[in-house]
N, C-alpha and C positions, 0 to 999 in steps of 0.2 A: 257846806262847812261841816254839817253833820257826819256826812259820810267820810270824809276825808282824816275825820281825827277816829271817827271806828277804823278805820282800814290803821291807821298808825297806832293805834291803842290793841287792838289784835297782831301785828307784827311785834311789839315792843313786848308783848303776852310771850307770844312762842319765844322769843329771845332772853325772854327774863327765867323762861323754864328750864331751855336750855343752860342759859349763863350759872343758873344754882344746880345743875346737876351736875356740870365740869368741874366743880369745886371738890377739895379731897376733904373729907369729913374731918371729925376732931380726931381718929386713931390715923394709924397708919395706911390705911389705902389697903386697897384690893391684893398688894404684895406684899402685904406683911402677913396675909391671910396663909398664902401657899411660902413661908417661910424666907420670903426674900427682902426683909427690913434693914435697913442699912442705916444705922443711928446717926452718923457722918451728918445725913445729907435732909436733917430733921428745917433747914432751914425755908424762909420764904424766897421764892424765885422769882425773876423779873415776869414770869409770867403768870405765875399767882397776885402779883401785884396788879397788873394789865387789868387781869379776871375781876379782880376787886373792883377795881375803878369802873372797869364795861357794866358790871352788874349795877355796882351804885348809880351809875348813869342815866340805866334803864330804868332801874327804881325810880328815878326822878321823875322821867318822861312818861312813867304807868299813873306815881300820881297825880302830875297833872291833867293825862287826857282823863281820869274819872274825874276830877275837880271840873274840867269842864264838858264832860258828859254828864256829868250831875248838873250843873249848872244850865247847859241848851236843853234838855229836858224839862 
C-alpha cells in the first residue's frame, strides 16, 4: 500500500508542476512582452477553465496521498 500511493503521490507531484506552469500569470503572457497583446481576448477560455479544475483536482489528490503518507508513517 505504501508503495502504491508514493508511486501516485510522485505522478500527481510532476502533474501538479506541470499543471501551475501552463497557467498564464496575472499580466498578459509571454505576447504581450514582444508587443502582441490584444485587449479583445482579456477573457477566461474553456480551457483555462479545464486547467483550473485539472489543477484543483490534483491539489486534492497531493493532499491526500501526504495526509496518508503522514499517517502509514
Amino acid at each position: 500500500m505504501y508503495t502504491a500511493v508514493v508511486v501516485i503521490h510522485v505522478i500527481v507531484c510532476i502533474g501538479l508542476v506541470i499543471a501551475i506552469l501552463l497557467h498564464s500569470g496575472k499580466g498578459a503572457g509571454l505576447s504581450a512582452s514582444f508587443g502582441g497583446d490584444v485587449s479583445g481576448f482579456s477573457g477566461s477560455t474553456m480551457i483555462e477553465k479545464n486547467l483550473d479544475r485539472i489543477t484543483i483536482g490534483m491539489a486534492v489528490v497531493f493532499t491526500i496521498t501526504s495526509l496518508l503518507l503522514a499517517f502509514i508513517l
